[in-house]
C-alpha positions in Angstrom: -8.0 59.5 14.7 -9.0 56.3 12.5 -9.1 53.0 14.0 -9.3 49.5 12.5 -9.9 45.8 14.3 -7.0 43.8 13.9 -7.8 40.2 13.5 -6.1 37.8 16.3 -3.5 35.6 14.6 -4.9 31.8 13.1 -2.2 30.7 15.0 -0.7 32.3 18.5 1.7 30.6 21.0 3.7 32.4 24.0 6.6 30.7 24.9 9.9 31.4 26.8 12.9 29.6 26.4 15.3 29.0 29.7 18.8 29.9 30.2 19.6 26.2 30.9 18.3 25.0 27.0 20.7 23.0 25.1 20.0 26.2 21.8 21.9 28.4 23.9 25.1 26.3 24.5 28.1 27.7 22.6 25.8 30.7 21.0 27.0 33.1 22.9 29.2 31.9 25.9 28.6 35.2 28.5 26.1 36.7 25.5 23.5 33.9 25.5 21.2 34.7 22.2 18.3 32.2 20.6 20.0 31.4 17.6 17.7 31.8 14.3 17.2 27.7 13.6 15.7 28.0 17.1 13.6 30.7 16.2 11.8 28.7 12.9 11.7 25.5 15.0 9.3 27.7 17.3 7.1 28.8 14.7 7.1 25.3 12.8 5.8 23.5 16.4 3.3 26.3 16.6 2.4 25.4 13.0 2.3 21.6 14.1 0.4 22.2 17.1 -2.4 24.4 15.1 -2.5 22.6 11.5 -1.4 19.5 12.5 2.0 17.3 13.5 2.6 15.7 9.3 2.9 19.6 8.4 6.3 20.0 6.8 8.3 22.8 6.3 9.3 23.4 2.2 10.8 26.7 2.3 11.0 30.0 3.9 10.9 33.7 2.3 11.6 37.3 3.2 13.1 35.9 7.0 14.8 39.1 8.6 16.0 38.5 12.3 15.6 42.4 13.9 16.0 41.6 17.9 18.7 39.5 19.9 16.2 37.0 21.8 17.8 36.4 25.5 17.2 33.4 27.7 13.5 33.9 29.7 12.4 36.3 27.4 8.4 36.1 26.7 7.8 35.2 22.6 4.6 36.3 21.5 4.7 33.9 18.2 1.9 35.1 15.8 0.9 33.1 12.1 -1.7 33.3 9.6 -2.0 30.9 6.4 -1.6 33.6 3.1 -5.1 33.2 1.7 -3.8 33.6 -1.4 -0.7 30.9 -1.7 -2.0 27.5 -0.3 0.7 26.3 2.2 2.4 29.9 2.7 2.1 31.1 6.5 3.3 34.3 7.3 5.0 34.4 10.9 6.1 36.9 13.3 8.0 36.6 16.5 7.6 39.8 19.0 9.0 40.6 22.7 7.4 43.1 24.4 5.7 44.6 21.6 9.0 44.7 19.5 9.6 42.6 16.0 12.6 40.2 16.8 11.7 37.8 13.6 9.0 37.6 10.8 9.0 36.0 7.3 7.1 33.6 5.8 7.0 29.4 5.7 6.6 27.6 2.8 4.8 24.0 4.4 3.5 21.1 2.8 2.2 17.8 3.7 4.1 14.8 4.9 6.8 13.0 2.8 5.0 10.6 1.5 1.7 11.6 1.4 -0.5 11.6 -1.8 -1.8 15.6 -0.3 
């Protein structure tokens, strides 16, 4: 059996997301689900939290939604800047071990800003 270290995520937040949160109203009445603007806005306050509140989000790639997310759930939200594409994060969003989001975020300084 082979075994490899896998580096801890740059950026790591755990969150959970009551049933009472205005993102559930109307999205699904008796089928509460996060809806997937709710799932971004997550990972971009994560982002904001880690790199810094001006960070600004240009774009997103390759977003697949895999797993309903349910009111009180635990998200494990995982990010890590793409080494090789300044301002590209790639994101995941997991419940109990299990993919319910990932993509990548184009960001970019604030509007405004000479960066």
């Amino acid at each position: 059996m082979t075994s490899r270290q896998v580096p801890a995520p740059t950026i790591a937040d755990q969150v959970s997301i009551p049933a009472d949160s205005p993102w559930f109203q109307g999205h699904f009445p008796g089928d509460p689900m996060l809806p997937g603007i709710a799932q971004l806005h997550l990972v971009m306050d994560a982002i904001r939290v880690s790199l810094g509140r001006g960070v600004r989000l240009v774009g997103l790639k390759r977003v697949r939604f895999k797993r309903v997310i349910r009111p009180e759930e635990t998200i494990e939200i995982a990010a890590d800047p793409v080494p090789e594409k300044p301002g590209m994060i790639r994101f995941q969003l997991m419940i109990e071990g299990e993919n319910a989001c990932s993509g990548l975020m184009l960001t970019g300084p604030p509007e405004g800003s000479d960066a």
